[in-house]
C-alpha positions in Angstrom: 9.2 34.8 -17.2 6.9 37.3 -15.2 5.3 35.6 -11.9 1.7 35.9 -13.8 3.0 33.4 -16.3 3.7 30.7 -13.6 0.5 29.0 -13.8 0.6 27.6 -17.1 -2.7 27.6 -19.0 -4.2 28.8 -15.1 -4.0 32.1 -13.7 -2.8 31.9 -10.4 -5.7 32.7 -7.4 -5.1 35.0 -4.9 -5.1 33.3 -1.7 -6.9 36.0 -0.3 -10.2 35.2 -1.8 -10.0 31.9 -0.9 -13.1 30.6 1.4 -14.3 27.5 2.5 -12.3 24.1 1.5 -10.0 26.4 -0.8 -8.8 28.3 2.3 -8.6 25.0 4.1 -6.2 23.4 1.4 -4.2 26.5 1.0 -3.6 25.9 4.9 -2.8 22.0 5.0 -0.3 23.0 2.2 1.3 25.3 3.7 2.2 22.9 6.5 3.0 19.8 4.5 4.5 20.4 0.6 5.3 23.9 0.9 6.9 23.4 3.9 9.2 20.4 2.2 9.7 22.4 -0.8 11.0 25.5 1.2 13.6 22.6 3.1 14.9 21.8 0.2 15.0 25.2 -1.6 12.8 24.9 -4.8 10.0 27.3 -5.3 6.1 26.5 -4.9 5.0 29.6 -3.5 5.4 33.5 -4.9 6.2 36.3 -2.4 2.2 37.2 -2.4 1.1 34.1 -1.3 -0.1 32.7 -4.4 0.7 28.8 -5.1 2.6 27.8 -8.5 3.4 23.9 -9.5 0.7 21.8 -9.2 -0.4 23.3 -5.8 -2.3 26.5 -8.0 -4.5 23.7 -9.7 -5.1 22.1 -6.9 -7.1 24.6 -5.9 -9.9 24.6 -8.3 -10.9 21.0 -6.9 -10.2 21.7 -2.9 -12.7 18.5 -1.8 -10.9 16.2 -3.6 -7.4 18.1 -3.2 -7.8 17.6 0.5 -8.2 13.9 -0.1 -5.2 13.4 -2.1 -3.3 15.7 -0.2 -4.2 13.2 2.8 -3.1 10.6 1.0 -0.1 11.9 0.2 0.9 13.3 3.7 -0.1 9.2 4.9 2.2 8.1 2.3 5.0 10.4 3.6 4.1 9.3 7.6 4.2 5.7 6.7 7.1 5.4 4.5 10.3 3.9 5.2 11.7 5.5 2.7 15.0 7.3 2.8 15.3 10.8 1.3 17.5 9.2 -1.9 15.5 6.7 -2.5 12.0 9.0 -2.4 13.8 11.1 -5.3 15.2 8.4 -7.2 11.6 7.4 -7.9 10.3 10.9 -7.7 12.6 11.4 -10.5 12.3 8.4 -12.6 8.1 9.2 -13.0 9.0 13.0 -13.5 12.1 11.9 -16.8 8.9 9.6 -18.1 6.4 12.3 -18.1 8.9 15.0 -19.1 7.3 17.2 -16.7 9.7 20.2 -16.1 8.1 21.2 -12.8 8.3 18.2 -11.5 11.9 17.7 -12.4 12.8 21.2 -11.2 11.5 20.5 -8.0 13.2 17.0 -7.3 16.2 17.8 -9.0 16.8 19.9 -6.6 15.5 17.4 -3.2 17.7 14.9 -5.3 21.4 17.2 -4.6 19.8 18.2 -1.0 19.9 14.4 -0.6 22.9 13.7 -1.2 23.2 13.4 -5.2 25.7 15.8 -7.4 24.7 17.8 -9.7 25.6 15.8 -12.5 24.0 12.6 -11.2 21.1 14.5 -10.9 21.0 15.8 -14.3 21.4 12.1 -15.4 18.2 10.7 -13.7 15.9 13.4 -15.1 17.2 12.4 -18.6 15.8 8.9 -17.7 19.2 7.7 -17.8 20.2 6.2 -14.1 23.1 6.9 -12.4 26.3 5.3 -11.0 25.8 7.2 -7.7 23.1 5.1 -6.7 23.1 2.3 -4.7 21.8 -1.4 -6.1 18.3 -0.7 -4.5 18.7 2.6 -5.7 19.0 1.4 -9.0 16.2 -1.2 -8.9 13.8 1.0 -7.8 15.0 3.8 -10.3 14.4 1.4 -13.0 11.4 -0.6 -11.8 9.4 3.1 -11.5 10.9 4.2 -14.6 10.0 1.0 -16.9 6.4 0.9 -15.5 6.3 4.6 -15.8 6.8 4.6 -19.5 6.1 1.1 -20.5 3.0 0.6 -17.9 4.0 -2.7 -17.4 6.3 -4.9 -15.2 7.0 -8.3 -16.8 7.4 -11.5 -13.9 10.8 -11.9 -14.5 12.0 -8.3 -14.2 9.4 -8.1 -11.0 11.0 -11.3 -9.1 14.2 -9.7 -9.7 13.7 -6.4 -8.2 11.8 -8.1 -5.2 15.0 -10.0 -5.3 16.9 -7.1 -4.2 14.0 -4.8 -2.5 11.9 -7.3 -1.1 7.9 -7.2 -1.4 7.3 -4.0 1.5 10.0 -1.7 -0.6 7.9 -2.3 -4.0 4.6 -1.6 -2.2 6.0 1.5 -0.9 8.1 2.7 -4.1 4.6 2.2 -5.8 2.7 3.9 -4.1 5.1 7.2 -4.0 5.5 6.4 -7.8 1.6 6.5 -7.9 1.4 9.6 -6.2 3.5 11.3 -8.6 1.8 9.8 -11.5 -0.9 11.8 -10.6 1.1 14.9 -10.0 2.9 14.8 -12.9 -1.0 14.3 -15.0 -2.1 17.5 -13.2 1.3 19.8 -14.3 1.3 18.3 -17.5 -2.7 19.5 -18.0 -1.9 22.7 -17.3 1.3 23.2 -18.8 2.7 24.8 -15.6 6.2 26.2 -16.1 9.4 26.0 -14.5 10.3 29.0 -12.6 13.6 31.1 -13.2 
């Protein structure tokens, strides 16, 4: 696949026509995401500048953009999160929306994290892993049942709190949320993994 083809159903702006809160976005990316993604070695950015993944579309709403891209970086602040747990959920909403970007990208936080290969391959197939801790395992399939099911029955709900406790859920929902909407924005555009 050539780099043109990287945007999905978008073609990919140049960043350096970008004025105003466009410019301003491209900026705040490039010290938050971009940043993370070039830590743990997966590709959001081509050699000219321009943004692929969901930071290209992104840029056609850069008011709103900023806002989530706020929330996102106050998620990231606030979190207590380790780095295996953020990619277990990461992962669990990307295997429910079968969104290939998504699951590129994580795959690979999820083996800079600590997870092999193989166990990696298992949690983008929806399918869990015995690598993972027992919180790692609730939370994997607390994000992944309301992910596909969009629902969380009372019993199954005391019984992760049970083991994660009321501040874990709140957080693991609100990253899970995040990347609901992540995944929603790759998906519309179709955007492709890159080789």
């Amino acid at each position: 696949m050539n780099d043109d083809e990287l945007g999905g159903r978008l073609e990919l702006r140049d960043p350096e026509g970008l004025e105003g809160d466009a410019r301003r976005l491209y900026d705040e990316l490039q010290e938050g995401p971009l940043r993370r993604g070039r830590e743990f070695g997966y590709k959001a950015e081509l050699p000219d500048g321009r943004l692929i993944g969901p930071f290209n579309p992104m840029l056609l709403t850069p008011e709103a953009s900023l806002g989530m891209l706020e929330w996102g970086e106050a998620e990231v602040r606030t979190s207590s999160l380790d780095e295996r747990m953020r990619q277990v959920v990461t992962l669990a909403v990307g295997s429910a929306w079968g969104s290939g970007y998504e699951l590129y990208a994580h795959s690979t936080a999820a083996r800079t994290a600590g997870f092999s290969a193989a166990a990696v391959e298992r949690l983008a197939a929806g399918e869990g892993s015995e690598e993972m801790s027992a919180a790692e395992s609730a939370a994997y399939e607390f994000v992944r049942r309301l992910s596909a099911e969009r629902q969380i029955d009372d019993a199954f709900y005391a019984e992760t709190k049970e083991i994660l406790g009321e501040q874990v859920i709140a957080e693991i929902v609100m990253l899970g949320a995040r990347y609901q909407v992540t995944c929603f924005v790759l998906n519309a555009y179709d955007v492709p993994v890159p080789d």
